[in-house]
C-alpha positions as CSV (number, residue, x, y, z in Angstrom):
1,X,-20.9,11.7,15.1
2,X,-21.6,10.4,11.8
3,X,-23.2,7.0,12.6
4,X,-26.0,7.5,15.8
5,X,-26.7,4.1,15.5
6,X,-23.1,2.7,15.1
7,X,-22.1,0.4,18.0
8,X,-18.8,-0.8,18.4
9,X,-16.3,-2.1,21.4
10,X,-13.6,-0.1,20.7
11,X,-12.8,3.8,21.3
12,X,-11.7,5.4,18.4
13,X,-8.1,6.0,17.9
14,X,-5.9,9.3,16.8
15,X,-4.1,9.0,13.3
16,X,-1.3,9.8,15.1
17,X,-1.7,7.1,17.7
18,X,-2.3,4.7,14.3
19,X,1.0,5.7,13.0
20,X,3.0,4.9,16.0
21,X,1.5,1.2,16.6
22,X,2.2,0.7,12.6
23,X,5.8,2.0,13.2
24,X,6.0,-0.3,16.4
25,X,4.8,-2.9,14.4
26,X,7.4,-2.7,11.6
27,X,9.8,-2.4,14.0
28,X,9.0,-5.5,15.1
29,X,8.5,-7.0,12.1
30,X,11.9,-6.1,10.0
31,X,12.5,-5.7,6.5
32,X,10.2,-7.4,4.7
33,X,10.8,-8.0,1.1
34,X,8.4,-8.3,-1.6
35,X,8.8,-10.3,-4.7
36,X,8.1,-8.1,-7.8
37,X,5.4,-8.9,-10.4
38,X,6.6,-11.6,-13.4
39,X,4.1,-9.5,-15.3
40,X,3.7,-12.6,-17.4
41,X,-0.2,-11.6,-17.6
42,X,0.1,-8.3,-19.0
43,X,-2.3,-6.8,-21.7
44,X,-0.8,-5.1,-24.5
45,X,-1.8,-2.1,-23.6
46,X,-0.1,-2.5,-20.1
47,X,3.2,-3.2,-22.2
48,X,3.2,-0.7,-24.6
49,X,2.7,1.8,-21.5
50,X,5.7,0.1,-19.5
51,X,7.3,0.5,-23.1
52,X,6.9,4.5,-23.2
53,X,8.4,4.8,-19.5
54,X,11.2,3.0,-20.1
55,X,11.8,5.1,-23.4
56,X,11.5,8.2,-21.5
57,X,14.0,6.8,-18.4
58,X,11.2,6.6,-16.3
59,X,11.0,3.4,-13.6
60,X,7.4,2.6,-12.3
């Protein structure tokens, strides 16, 4: 145990317990969609990198 003096009300869970109440979850949820960035803040620097990519066929 890494905390001794940790205290808390719960029993710890199993990642693979985690990942089925997550995929339960989205299940229940749907599709969710996600508006992308403006990027109407961007530094320079952020746009000469997006620049490159784009040059190079990349997509980030």
């Amino acid at each position: 145990m890494a905390f001794k003096t940790l205290k808390t009300r719960h029993d710890a869970i199993s990642l693979d317990a985690l990942g089925k109440d997550i995929a339960a979850r989205r299940a229940v949820a749907g599709t969710i969609d996600v508006p992308r960035n403006a990027g109407t803040r961007r530094t320079p620097a952020k746009r000469a990198l997006l620049a490159q990519i784009s040059k190079t066929g990349g997509s980030w």
